[in-house]
C-alpha positions in Angstrom: -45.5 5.5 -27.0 -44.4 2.0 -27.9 -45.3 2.7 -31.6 -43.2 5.7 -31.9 -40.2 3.2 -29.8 -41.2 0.9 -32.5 -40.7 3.3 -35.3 -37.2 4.5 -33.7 -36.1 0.9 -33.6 -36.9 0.4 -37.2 -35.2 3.5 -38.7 -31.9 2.3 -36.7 -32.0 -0.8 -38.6 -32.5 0.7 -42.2 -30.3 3.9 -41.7 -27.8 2.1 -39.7 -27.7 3.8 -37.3 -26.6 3.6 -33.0 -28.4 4.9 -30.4 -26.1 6.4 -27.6 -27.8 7.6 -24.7 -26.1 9.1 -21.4 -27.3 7.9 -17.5 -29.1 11.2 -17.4 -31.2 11.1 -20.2 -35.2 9.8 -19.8 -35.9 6.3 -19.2 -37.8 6.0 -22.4 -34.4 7.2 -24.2 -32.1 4.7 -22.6 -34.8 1.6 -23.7 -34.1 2.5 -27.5 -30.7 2.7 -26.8 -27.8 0.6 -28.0 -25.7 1.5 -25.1 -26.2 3.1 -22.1 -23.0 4.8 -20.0 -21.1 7.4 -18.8 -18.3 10.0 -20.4 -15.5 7.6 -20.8 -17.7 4.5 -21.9 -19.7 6.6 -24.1 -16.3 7.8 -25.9 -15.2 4.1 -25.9 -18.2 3.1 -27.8 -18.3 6.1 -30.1 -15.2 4.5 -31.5 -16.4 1.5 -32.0 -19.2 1.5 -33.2 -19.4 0.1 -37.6 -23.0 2.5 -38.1 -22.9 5.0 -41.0 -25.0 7.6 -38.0 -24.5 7.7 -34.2 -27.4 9.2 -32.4 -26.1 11.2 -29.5 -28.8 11.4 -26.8 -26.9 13.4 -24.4 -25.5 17.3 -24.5 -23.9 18.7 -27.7 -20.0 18.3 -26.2 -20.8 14.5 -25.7 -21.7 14.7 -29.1 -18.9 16.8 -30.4 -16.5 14.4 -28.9 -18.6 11.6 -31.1 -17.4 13.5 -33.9 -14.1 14.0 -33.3 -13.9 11.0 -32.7 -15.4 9.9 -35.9 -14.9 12.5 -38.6 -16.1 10.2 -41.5 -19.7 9.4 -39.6 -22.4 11.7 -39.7 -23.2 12.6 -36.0 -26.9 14.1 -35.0 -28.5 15.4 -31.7 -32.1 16.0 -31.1 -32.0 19.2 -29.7 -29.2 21.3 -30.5 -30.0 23.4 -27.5 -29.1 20.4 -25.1 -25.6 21.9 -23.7 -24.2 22.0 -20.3 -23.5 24.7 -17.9 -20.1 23.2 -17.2 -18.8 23.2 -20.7 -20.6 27.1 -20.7 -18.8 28.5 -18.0 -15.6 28.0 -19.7 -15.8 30.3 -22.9 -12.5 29.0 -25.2 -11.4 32.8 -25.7 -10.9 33.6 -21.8 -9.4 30.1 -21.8 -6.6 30.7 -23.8 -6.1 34.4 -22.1 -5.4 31.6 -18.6 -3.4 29.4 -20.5 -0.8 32.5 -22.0 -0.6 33.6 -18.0 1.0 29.4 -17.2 2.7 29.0 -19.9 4.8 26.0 -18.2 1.5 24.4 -17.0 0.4 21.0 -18.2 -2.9 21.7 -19.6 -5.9 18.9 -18.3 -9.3 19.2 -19.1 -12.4 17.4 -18.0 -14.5 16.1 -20.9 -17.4 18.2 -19.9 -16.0 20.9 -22.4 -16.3 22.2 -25.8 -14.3 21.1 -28.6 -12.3 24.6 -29.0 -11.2 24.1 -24.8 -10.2 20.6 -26.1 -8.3 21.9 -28.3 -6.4 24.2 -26.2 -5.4 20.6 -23.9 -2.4 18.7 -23.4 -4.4 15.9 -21.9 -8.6 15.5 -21.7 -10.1 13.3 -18.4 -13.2 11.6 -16.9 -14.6 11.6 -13.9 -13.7 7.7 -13.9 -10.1 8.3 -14.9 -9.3 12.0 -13.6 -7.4 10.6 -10.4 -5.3 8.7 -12.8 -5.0 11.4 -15.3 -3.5 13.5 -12.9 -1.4 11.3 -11.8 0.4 10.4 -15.0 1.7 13.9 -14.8 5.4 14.2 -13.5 5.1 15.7 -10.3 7.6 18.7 -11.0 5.3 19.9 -14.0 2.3 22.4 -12.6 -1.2 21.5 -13.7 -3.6 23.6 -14.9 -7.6 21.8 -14.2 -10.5 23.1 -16.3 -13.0 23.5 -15.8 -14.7 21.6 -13.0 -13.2 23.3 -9.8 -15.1 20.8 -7.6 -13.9 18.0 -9.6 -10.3 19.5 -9.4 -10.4 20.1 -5.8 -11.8 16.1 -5.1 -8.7 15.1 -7.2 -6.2 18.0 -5.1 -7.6 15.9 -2.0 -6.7 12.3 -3.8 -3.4 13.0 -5.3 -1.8 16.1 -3.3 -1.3 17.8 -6.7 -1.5 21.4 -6.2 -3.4 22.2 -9.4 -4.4 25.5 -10.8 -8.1 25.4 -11.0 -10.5 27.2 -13.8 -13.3 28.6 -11.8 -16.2 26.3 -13.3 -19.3 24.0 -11.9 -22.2 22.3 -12.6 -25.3 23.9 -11.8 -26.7 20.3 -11.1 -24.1 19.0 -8.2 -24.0 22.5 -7.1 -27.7 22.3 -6.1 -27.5 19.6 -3.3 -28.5 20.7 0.2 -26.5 19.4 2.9 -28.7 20.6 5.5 -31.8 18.5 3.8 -29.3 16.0 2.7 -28.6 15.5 6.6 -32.5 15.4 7.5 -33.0 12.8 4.7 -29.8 11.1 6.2 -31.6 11.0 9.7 -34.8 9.7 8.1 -33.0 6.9 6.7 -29.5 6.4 9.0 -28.8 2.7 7.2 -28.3 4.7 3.7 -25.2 4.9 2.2 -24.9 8.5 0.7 -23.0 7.7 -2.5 -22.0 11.0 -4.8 -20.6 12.7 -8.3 -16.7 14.0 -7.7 -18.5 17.1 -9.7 -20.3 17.9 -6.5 -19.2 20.4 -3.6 -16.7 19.3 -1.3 -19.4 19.7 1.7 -21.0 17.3 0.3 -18.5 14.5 -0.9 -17.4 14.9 2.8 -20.9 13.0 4.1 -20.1 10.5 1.1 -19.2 6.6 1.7 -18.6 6.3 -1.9 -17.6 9.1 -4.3 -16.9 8.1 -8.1 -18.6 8.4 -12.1 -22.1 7.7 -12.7 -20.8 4.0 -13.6 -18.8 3.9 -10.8 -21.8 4.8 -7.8 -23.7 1.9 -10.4 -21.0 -0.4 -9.4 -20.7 0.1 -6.0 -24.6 0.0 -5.3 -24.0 -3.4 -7.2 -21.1 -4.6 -5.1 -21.7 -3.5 -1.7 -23.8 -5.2 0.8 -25.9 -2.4 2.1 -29.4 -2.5 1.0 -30.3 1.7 0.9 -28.5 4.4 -0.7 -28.8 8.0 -1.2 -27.6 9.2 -4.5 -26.1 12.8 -4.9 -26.2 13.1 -9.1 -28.4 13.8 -11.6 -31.7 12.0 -10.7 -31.5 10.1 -14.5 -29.3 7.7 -13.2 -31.6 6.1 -10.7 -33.4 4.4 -13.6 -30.4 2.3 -14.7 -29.4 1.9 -11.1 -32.6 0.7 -10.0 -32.5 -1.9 -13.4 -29.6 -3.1 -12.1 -30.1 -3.4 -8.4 -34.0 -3.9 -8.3 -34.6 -4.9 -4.5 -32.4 -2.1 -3.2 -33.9 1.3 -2.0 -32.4 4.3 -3.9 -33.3 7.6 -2.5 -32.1 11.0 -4.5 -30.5 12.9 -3.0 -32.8 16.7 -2.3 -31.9 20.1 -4.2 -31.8 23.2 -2.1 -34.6 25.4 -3.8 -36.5 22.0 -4.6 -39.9 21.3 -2.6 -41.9 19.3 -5.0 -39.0 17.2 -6.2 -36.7 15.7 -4.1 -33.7 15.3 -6.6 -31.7 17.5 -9.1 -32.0 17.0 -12.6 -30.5 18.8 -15.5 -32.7 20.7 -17.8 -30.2 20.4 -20.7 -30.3 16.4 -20.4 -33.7 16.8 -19.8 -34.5 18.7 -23.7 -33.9 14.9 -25.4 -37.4 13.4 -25.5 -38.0 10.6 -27.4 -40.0 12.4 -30.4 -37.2 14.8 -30.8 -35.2 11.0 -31.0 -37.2 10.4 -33.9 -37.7 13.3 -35.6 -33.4 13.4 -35.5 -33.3 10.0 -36.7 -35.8 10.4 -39.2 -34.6 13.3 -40.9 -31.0 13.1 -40.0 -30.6 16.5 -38.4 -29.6 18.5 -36.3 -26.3 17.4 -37.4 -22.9 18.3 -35.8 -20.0 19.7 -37.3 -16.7 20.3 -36.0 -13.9 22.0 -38.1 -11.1 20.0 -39.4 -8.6 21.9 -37.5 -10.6 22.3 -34.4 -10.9 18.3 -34.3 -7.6 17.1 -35.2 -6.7 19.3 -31.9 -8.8 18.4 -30.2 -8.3 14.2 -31.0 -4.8 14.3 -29.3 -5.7 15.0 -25.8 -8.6 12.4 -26.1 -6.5 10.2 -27.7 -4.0 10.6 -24.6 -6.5 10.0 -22.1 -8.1 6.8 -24.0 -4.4 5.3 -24.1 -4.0 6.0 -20.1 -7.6 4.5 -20.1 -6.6 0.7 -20.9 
């Protein structure tokens, strides 16, 4: 294993090459990395980064945002197959269909999407910066939310915006138990259940501290308590735990999971760190986005980096 990490490190150096690798992706993943973050600080460094290749060890719409933002750099993924069932349950055609019925709506879309529902959007948000997003927005304009309706509904309870929400979800936060949630709770009544905006409302409502993956890392950082219990994807516990090492972190359990207590996503889960190599090595599978899909689809992320500052 540590040749073959070896090996990955030295191909970066003579292609050129950086290594960005989502929370959720395998510890072994994230230790070749050059950075390590969420949507937003993943876009961030896709755009600055000076390599000739960016290695995108996440899902292919992380990747496709890469792109668009950085036509001119060739852009790979390990596994092609690595998608998400968020960006899937909002197919671009339908989309539009929903947009012709609002015409008058403000268009915002959660960056767990595909380049072509980018395209369609006035404005594109993260989890991080969705509360803000949707607050930019004159209050006399309706909003139409896509595709997240969890995530739409946590903002709805924030802002008071009375958005118009596609009906989309992620099979990952949509697989938390509250009833074992609550058992683990009793188990362990000093934990501080932290969660994912993307999961249901049920559970966000047991939640001391909802926010982004880099968010529940900051708070576990900042706050006192000593145990949490985390409701995301179960990849993030291995930077959390890096970066709070004598605190107890305890995921949070799945409903149809009794070998496992956690929920993990099987599309994050498809990068492995020979598929790393193998993409590096041989500089494929590459993505592509067409010229007129991306320049679209650049405006709305463009929008939302500007309200990001």
């Amino acid at each position: 294993m540590n040749s073959l990490k070896e090996r990955i490190l030295a191909l970066k150096k003579e292609k050129n090459a950086v290594i960005l690798a989502h929370y959720y992706q395998e510890a072994a993943i994230q230790y070749v990395a050059d950075y390590v973050g969420d949507s937003l600080g993943l876009s961030i460094e896709a755009m600055k980064t000076d390599a000739d290749i960016i290695l995108f060890a996440g899902v292919h719409f992380m990747a496709e945002t890469a792109k668009i933002l950085n036509p001119t750099k060739k852009v790979i993924l390990p596994d092609l197959k690595a998608g998400c069932s968020l960006a899937e349950s909002c197919p671009p055609d339908l989309f539009q269909k929903f947009i012709d019925q609002h015409p008058d709506h403000v268009v915002i879309t959660y960056v767990n999407c595909s380049a072509e529902i980018k395209a369609l959007s006035d404005i594109v948000c993260t989890s991080s910066n969705a509360v803000k997003i949707v607050e930019s927005v004159p209050k006399d304009r309706p909003i139409i939310f896509a595709p997240d309706k969890n995530l739409g509904k946590y903002i709805i309870s924030k802002t008071g915006r009375d958005m118009l929400l596609w009906d989309g979800s992620c099979v990952v936060h949509e697989a938390f138990s509250l009833d074992k949630l609550i058992e683990v709770h009793k188990l362990h009544p000093d934990a501080k259940i932290i969660a994912h905006p993307e999961s249901e409302t049920h559970i966000l409502e047991t939640a001391s501290y909802i926010g982004s993956t880099a968010g529940m890392i900051d708070y576990v950082k900042t706050n006192p308590n000593n145990k949490f219990i985390v409701a995301t994807e179960a990849g993030i516990l291995h930077k959390m735990q890096q970066e709070v090492p004598n605190k107890i972190l305890i995921p949070a359990p799945a409903q149809d999971d009794n070998t496992c207590a956690c929920s993990e996503c099987g599309y994050m889960k498809m990068n492995t760190l020979q598929k790393v190599y193998d993409c590096l090595l041989n500089e494929t599978p590459e993505i592509i986005v067409p010229e007129d899909i991306r320049k679209k689809a650049l405006l709305p992320i463009e929008r939302m980096l500007e309200l990001s500052k």
